[in-house]
C-alpha positions, 0 to 999 in steps of 0.5 A, spaced: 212 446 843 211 441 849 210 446 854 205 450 850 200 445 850 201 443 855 199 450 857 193 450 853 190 444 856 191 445 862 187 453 861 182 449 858 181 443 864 180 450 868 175 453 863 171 446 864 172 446 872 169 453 871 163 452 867 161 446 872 161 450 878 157 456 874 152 450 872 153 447 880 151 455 883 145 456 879 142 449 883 140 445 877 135 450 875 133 449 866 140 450 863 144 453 869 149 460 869 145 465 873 139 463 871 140 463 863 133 460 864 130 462 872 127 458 875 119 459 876 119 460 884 123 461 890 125 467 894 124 474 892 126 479 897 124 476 904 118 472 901 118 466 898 114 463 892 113 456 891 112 457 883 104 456 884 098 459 886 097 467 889 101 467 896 108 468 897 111 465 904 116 469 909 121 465 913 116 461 917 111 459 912 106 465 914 102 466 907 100 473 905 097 474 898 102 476 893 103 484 891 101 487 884 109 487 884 111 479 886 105 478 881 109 481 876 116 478 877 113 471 878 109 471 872 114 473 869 119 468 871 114 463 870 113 465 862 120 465 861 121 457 865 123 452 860 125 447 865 120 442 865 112 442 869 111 448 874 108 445 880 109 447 887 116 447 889 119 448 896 126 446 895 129 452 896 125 454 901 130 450 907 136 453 904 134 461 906 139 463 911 137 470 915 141 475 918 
């Protein structure tokens, strides 16, 4: 009986440990988990958006107007933020690793 939940307890530490790690992997964006509520900027193919405006960025800040289709997917991204104001945010910009 003991070392029944002893199991029990020891799965349930490990879930937690998961949960924390899947809320660490969406960086603090809205509510975490892959995205459950996306983050309204960052990168898009080999551009970035910094969450306002008409330009995405490539890799060395170089503006070019956004496309029908980034427009698409950042307003939409946009629509869905419940995280908090939507302002200018380039902290995902550093982070880019190129191959």
């Amino acid at each position: 009986m003991i070392a029944s939940l002893t199991k029990v307890a020891l799965g349930a530490a490990l879930l937690a440990g998961l949960g924390a790690c899947a809320d660490d992997y969406a960086g603090g964006y809205g509510r975490g988990y892959y995205g459950a509520v996306a983050p309204y900027y960052g990168w898009y193919g080999d551009y970035y958006y910094p969450g306002t405006g008409y330009y995405v960025y490539d890799r060395y800040r170089v503006a070019r107007r956004w496309s029908d289709r980034d427009r698409d997917y950042w307003n939409g991204r946009r629509n869905g933020w419940q995280g908090g104001p939507v302002r200018d945010n380039w902290r995902g910009f550093r982070g880019r690793r190129w191959r």
